[in-house]
N, C-alpha and C positions, 0 to 999 in steps of 0.2 A: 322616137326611140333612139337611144343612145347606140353605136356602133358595138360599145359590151355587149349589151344585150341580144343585137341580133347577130353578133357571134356565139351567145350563148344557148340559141332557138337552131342558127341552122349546127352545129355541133350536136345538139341532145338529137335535130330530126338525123342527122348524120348515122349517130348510135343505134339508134332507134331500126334504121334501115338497115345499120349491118348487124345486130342480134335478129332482126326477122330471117336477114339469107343465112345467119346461121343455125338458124333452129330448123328451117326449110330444108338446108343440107344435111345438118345431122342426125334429123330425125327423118329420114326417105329410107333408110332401111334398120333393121333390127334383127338379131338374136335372140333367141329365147330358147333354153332349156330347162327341163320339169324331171326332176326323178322320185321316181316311189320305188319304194323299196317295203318289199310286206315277209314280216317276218312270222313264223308259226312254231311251237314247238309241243311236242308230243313227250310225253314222260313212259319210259317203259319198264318192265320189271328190274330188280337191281341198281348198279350204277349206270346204268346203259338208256342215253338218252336221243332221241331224233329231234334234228333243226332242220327242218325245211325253210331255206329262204329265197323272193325271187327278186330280183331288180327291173323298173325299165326305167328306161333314161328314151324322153321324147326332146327329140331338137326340132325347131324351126327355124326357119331361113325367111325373111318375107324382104319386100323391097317396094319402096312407092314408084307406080309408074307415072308416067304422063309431066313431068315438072317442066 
């Protein structure tokens, strides 16, 4: 093997190692929020109409332990 070459092996195994710690670090915790939102409406005599609407907004928080 030519010297390119095995600069070109340990370089990619180099990459290789630093996208694994980085995926390891950035994926150990996450966000996640979820909103529903339900709407209803009721039509009543005249121009006179009812909107009942309710919202929830769900957060989560998580985190990988043990690394």
């Amino acid at each position: 093997m030519s010297k390119q070459q095995i600069m070109k092996i340990v370089i990619s195994v180099l990459i290789a190692a630093l996208t694994a710690l980085g995926a390891a670090f950035g994926l150990s915790s996450c966000n996640v929020t979820r909103t529903i939102t339900t709407r209803s409406e009721a039509w009543q005599k005249g121009d006179t109409s009812v909107v009942i609407q309710t919202k929830t907004i769900e957060t989560y928080d998580a985190s990988k332990k043990g690394l």
